[in-house]
ROSE-4610 file (N, C-alpha, C; in Angstrom, 1 decimal, always signed):
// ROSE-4610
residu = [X/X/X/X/X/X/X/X/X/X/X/X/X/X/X/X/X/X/X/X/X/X/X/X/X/X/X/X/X/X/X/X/X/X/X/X/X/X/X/X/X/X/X/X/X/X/X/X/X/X/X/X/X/X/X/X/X/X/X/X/X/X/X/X/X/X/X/X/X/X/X/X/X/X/X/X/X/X/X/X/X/X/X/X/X/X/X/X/X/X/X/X/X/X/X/X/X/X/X/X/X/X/X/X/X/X/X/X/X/X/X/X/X/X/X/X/X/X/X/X/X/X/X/X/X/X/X/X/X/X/X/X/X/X/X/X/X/X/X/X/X/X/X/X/X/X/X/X/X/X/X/X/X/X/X/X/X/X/X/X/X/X/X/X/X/X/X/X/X/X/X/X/X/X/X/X/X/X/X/X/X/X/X/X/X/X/X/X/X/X/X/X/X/X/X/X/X/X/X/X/X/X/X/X/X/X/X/X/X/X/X/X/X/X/X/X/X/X/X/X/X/X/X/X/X/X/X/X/X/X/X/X/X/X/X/X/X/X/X/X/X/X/X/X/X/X/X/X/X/X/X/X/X/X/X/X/X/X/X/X/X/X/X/X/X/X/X/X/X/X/X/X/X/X/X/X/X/X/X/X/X/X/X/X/X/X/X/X/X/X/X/X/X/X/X/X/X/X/X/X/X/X/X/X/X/X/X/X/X/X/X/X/X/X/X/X/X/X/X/X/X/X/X/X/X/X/X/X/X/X/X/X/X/X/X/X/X/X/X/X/X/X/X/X/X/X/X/X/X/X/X/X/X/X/X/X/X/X/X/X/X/X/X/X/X/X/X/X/X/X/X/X/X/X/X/X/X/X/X/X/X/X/X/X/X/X/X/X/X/X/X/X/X/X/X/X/X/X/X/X/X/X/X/X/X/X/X/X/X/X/X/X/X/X/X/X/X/X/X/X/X/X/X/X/X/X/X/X/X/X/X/X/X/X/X/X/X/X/X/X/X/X/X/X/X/X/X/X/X/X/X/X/X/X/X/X/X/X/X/X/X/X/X/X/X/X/X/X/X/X/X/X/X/X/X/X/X/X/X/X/X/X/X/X/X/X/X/X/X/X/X/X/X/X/X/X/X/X/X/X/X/X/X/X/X/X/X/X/X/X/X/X/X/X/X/X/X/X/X/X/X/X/X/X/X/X/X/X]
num = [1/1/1/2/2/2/3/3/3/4/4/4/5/5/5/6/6/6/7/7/7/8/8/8/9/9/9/10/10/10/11/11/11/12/12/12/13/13/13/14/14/14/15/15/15/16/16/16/17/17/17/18/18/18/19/19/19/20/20/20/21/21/21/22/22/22/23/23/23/24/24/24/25/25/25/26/26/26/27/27/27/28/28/28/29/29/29/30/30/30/31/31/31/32/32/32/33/33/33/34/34/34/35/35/35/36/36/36/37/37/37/38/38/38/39/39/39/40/40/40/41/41/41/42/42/42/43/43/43/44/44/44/45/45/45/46/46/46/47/47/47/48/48/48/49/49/49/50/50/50/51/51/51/52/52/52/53/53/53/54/54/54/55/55/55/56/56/56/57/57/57/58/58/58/59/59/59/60/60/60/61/61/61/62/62/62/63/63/63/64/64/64/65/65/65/66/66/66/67/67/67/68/68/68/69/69/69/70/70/70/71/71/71/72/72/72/73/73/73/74/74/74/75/75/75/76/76/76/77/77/77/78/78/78/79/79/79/80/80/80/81/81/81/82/82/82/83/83/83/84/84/84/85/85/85/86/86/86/87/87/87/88/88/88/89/89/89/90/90/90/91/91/91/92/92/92/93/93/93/94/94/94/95/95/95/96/96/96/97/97/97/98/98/98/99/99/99/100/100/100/101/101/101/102/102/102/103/103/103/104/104/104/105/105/105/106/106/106/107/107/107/108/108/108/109/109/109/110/110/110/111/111/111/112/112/112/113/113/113/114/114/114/115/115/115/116/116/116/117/117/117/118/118/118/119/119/119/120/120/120/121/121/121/122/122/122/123/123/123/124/124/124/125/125/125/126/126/126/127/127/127/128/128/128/129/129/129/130/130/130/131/131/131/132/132/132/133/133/133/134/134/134/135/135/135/136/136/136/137/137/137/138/138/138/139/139/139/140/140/140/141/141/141/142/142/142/143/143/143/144/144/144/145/145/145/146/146/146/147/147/147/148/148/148/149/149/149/150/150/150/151/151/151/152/152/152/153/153/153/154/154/154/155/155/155/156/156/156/157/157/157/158/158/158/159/159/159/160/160/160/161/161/161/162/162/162/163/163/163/164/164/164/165/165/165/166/166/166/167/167/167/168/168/168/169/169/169/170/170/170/171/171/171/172/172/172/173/173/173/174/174/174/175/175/175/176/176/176]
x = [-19.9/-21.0/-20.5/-19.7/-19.2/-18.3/-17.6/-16.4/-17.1/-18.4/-18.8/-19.8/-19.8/-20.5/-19.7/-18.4/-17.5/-16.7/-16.9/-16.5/-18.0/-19.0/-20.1/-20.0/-19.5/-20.1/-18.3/-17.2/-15.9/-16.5/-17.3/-17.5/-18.1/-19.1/-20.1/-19.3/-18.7/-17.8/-16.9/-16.1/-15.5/-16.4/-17.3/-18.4/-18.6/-19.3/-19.7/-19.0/-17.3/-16.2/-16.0/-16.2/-15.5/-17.2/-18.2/-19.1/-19.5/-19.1/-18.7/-17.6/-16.2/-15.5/-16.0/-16.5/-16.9/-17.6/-18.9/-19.3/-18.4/-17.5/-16.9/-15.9/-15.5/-15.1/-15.9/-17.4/-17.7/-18.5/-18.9/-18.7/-17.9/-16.4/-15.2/-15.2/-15.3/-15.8/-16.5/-18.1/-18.9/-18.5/-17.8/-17.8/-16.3/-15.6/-14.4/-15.3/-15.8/-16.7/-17.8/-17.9/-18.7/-17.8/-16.5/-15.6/-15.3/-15.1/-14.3/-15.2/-17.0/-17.4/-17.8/-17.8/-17.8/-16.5/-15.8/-14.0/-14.1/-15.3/-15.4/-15.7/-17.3/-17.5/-17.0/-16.6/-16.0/-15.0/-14.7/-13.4/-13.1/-13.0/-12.7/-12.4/-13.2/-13.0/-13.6/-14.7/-15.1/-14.2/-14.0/-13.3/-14.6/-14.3/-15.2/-15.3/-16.3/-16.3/-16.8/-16.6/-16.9/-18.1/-19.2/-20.5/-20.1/-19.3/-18.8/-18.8/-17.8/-17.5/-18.8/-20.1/-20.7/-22.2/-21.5/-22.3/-22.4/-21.0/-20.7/-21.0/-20.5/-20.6/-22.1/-21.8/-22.6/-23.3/-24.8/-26.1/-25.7/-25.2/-25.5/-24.1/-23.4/-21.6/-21.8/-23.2/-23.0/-24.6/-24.5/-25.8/-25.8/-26.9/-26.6/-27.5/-27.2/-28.2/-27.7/-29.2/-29.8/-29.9/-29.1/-29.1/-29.8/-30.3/-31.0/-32.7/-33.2/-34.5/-35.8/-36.9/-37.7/-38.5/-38.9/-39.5/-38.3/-37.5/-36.1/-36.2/-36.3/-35.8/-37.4/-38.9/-39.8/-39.9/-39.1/-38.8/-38.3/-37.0/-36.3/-35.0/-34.5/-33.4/-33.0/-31.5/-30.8/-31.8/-31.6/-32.6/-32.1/-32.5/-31.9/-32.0/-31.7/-30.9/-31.9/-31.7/-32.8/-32.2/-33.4/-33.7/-32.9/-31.9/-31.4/-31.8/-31.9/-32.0/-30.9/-31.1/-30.2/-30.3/-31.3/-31.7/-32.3/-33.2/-33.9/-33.0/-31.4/-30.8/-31.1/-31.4/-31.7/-31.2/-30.2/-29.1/-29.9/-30.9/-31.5/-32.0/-31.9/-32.5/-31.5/-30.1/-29.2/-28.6/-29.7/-29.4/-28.6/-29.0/-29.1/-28.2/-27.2/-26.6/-24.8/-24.4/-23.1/-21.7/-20.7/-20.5/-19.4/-19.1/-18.3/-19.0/-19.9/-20.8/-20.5/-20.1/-19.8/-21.1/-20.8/-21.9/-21.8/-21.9/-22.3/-23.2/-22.9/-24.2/-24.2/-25.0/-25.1/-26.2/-26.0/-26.9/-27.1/-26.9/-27.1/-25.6/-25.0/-24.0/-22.3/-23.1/-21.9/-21.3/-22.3/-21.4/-22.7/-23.7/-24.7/-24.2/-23.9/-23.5/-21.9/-21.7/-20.0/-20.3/-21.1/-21.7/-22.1/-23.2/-23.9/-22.7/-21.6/-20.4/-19.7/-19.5/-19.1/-19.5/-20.5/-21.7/-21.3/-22.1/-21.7/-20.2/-19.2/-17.6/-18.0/-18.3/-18.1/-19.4/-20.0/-21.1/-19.9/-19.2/-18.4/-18.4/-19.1/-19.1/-17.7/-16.7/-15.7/-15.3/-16.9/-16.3/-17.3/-17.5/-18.2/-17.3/-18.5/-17.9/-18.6/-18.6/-19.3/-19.3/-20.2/-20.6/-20.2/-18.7/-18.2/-19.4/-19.6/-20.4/-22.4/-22.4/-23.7/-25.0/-26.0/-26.9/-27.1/-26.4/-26.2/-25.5/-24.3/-23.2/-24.1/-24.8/-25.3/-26.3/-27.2/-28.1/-27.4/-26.6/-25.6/-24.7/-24.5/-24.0/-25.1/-26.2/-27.9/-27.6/-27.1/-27.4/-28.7/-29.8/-31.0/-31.6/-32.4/-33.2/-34.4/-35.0/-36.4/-37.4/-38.4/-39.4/-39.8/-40.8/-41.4/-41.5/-41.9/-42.9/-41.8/-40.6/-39.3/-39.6/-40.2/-40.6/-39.3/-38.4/-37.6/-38.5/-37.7/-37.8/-36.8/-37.4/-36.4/-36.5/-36.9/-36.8/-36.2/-35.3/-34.7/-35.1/-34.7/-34.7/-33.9/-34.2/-32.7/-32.3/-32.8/-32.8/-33.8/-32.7/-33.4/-32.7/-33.3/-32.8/-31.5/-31.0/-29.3/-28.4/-28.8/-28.3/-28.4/-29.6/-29.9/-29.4/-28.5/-27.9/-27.0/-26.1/-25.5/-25.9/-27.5/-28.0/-27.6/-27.0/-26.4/-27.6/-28.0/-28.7/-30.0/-29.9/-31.4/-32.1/-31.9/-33.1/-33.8/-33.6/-33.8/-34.9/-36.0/-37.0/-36.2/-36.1/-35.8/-36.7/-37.4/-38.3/-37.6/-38.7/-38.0/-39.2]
y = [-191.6/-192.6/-194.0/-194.0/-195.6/-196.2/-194.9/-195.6/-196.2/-194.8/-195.9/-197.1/-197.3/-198.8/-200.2/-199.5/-200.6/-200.7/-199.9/-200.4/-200.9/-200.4/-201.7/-203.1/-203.0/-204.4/-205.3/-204.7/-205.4/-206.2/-204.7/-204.9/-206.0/-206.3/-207.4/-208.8/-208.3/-210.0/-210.0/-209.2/-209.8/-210.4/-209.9/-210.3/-211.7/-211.8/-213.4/-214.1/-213.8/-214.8/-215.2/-214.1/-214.4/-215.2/-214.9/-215.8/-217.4/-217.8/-218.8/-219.5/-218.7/-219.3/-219.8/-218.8/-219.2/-220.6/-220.4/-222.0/-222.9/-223.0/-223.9/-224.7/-223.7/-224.2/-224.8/-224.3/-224.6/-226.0/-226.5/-227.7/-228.8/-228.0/-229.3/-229.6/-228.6/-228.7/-229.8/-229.2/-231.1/-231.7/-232.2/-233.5/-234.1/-233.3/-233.9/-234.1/-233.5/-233.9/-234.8/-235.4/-236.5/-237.6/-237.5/-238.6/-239.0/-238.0/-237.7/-238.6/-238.3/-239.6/-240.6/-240.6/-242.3/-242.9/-242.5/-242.9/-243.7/-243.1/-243.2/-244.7/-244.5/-245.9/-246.7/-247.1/-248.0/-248.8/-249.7/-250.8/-250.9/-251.1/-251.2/-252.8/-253.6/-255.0/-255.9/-255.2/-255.1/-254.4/-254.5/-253.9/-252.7/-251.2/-250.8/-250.5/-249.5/-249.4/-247.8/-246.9/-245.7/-245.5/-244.6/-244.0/-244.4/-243.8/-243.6/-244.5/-245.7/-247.0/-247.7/-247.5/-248.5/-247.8/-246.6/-245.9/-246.3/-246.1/-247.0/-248.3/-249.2/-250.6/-250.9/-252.1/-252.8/-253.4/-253.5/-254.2/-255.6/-256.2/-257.6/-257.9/-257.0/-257.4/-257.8/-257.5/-257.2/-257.4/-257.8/-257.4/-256.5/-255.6/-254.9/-254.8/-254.7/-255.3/-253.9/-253.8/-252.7/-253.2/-252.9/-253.5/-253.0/-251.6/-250.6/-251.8/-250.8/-251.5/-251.5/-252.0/-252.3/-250.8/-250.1/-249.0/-247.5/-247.6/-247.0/-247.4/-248.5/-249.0/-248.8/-249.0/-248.2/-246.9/-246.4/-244.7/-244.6/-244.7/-245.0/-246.0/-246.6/-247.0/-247.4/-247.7/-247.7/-248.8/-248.1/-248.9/-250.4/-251.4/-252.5/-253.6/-252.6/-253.3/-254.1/-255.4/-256.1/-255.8/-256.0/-255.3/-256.8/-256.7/-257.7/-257.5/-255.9/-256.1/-256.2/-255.7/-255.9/-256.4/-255.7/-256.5/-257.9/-258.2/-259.5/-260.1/-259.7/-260.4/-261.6/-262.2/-263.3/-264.0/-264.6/-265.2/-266.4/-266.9/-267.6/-266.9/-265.8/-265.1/-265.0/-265.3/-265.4/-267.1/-268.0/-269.3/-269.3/-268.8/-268.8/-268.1/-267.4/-266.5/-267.3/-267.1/-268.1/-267.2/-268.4/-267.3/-266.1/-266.6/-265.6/-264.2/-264.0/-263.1/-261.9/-260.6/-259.4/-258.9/-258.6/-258.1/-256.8/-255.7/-254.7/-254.5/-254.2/-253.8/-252.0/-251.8/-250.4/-250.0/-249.2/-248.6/-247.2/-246.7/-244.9/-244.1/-244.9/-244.1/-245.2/-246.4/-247.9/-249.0/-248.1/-248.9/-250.4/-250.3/-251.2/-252.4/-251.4/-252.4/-253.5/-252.7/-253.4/-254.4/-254.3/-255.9/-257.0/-256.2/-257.1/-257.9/-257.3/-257.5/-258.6/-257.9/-259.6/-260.6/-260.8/-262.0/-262.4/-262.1/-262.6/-263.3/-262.4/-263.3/-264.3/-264.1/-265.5/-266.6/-266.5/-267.4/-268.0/-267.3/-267.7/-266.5/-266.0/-265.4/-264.7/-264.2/-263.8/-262.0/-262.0/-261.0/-259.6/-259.4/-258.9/-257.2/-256.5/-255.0/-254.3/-252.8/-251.9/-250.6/-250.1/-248.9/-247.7/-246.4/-245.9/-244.9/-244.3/-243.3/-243.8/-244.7/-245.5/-244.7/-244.7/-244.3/-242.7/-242.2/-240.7/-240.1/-240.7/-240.4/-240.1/-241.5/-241.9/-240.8/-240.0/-238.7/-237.4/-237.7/-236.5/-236.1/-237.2/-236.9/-236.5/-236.9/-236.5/-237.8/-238.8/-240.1/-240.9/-241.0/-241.6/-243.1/-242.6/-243.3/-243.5/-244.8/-245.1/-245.6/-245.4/-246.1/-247.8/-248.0/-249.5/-250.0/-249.0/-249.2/-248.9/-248.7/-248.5/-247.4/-245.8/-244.6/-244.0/-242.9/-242.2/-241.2/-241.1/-240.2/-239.1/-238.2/-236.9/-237.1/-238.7/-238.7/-239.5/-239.4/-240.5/-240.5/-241.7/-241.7/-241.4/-240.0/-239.7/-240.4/-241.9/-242.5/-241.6/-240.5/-239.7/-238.6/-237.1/-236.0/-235.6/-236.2/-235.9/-236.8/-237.7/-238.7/-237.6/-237.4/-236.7/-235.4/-234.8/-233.6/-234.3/-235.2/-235.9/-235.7/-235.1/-235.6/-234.1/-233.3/-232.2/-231.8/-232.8/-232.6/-231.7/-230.4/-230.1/-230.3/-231.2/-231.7/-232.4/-233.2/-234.2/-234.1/-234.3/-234.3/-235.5/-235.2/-236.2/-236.6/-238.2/-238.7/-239.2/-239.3/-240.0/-241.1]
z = [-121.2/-121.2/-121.6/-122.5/-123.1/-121.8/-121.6/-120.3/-119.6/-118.9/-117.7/-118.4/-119.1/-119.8/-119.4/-120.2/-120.4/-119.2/-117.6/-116.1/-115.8/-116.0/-115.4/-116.2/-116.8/-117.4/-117.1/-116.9/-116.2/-114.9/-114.1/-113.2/-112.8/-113.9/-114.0/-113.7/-114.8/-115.6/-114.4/-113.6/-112.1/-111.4/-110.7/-110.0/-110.4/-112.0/-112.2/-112.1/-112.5/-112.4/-110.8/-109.8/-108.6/-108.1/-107.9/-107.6/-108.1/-109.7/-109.8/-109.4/-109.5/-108.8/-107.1/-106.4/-105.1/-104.9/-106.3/-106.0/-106.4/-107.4/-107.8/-106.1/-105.8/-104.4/-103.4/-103.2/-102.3/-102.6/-104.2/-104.7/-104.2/-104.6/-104.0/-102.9/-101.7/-100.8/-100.2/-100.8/-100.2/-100.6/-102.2/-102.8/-101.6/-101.2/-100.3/-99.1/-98.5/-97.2/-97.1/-98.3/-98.9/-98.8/-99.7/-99.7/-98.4/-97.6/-96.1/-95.2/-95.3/-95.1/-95.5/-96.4/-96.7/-96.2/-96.7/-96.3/-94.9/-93.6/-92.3/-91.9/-93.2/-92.9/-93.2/-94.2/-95.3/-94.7/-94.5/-94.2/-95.7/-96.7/-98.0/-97.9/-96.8/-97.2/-98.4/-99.5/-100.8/-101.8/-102.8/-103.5/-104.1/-104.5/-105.1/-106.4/-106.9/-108.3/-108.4/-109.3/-109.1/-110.0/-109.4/-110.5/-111.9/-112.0/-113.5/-114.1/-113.7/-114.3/-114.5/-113.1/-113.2/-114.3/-114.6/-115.3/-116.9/-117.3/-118.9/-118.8/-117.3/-117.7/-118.8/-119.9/-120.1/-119.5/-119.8/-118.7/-118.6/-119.7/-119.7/-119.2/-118.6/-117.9/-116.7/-116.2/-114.8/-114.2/-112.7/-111.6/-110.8/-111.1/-109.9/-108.7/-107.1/-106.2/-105.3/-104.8/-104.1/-102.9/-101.6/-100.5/-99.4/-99.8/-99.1/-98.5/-97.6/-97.6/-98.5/-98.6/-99.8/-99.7/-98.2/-98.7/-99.2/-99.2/-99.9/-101.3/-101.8/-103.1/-104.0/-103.5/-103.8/-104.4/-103.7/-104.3/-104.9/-105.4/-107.0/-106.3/-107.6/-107.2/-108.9/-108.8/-110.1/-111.1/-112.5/-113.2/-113.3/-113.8/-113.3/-112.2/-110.7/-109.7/-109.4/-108.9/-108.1/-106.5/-105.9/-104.0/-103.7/-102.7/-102.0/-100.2/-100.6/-98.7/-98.2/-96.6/-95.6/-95.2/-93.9/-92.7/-93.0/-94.1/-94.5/-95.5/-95.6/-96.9/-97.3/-98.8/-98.9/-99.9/-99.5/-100.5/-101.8/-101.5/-102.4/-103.4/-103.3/-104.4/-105.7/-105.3/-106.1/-106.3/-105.9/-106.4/-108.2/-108.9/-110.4/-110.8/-110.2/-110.1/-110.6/-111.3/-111.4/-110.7/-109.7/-108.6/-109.6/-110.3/-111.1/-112.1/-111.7/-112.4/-111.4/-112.4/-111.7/-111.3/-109.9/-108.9/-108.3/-108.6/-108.3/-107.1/-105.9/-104.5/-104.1/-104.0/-103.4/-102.0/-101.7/-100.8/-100.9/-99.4/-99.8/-100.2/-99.5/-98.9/-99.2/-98.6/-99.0/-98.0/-96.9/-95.7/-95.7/-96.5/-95.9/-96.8/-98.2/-99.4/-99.2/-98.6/-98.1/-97.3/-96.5/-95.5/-95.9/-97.3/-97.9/-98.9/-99.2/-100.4/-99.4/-98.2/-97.1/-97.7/-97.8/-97.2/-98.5/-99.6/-100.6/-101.1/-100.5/-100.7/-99.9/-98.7/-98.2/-98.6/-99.5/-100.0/-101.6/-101.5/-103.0/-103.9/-104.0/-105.3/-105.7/-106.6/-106.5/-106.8/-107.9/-108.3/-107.6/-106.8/-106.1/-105.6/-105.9/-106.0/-105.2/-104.9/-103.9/-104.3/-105.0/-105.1/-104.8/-104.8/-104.0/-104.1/-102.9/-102.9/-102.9/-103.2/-104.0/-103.7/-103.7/-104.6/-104.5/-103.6/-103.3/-104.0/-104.4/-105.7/-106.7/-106.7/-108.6/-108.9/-108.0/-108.0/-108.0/-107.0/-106.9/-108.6/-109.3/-110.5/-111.7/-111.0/-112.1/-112.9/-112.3/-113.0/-113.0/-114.2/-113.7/-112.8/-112.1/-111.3/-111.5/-111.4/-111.6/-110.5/-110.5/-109.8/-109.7/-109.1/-109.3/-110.4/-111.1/-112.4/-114.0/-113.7/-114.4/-115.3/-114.7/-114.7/-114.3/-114.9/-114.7/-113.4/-111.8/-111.0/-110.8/-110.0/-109.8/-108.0/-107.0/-106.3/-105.3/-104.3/-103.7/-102.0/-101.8/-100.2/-99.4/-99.2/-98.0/-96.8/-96.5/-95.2/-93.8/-93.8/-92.5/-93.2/-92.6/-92.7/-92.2/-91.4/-91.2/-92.2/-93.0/-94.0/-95.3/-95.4/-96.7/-97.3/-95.6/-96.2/-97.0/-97.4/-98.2/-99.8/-100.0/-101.7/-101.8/-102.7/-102.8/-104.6/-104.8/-106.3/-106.0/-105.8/-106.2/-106.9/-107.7/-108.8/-108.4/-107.4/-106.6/-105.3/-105.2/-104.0/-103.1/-101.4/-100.5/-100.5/-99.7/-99.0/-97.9/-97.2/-95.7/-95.1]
């Protein structure tokens, strides 16, 4: 009776190890086929910054600007960021802005934020960065997100449904 106790319960413990290990792979997996595309879009003509970094930075080091569109950034977007937009970018909005002030831009993904990181170099500003991964990383690592009303959400804008297989966070509701 003990023996066979002590092979079901090996049994067990292989099993849990080999099915964790399985996810643990199939983890690295997306996160490389994530990198793989972003990597696609990206010209890396912005310099970038990773979740992480922009995660410790200090608030008062830095701006951060949401380049996504207004009904995207509605839904949550990094606590902080002010909406810059794309398609309506509006560089007056950063009149007051001194051009040497680290600037942080994101979008979903980074290809929108990298455009918007153009424009800005070429308006002057110098220190101007890009989000690697941006706001799909920053969920995907369970990094919080807030609403209009600066309310912690559990929800992001997947752009569209073939974008959104990208948010890997089940904690996370898509909207579209």
């Amino acid at each position: 009776m003990v023996i066979n106790t002590v092979k079901y319960t090996l049994i067990f413990i292989l099993i849990c190890n080999f099915l964790l290990e399985t996810i643990a792979q199939q983890r690295e997996a997306e996160k490389a086929a994530f990198s793989e595309m972003v990597n696609s879009y990206l010209s890396y003509t912005v310099p970038v910054i990773s979740v992480d970094d922009l995660h410790t930075m200090p608030t008062s080091s830095r701006i951060i600007l949401d380049a996504r569109e207004m009904e995207e950034f509605k839904v949550s977007h990094i606590k902080g960021a002010l909406h810059i937009g794309f398609k309506h970018f509006d560089a007056s909005k950063l009149a007051s802005v001194p051009k040497d002030r680290k600037i942080i831009v994101y979008c979903s993904i980074g290809y929108r934020s990298e455009k918007i990181g153009e424009k800005l170099m070429k308006l002057g500003f110098t220190r101007v960065y890009n989000l690697y991964g941006s706001l799909f990383e920053w969920v995907n690592r369970d990094f919080e997100v807030v609403d209009m009303h600066n309310k912690p959400v559990k929800k992001i804008h997947g752009y569209d449904k073939s974008w959104a297989k990208w948010i890997t966070n089940s904690s996370y509701s898509k909207v579209y």
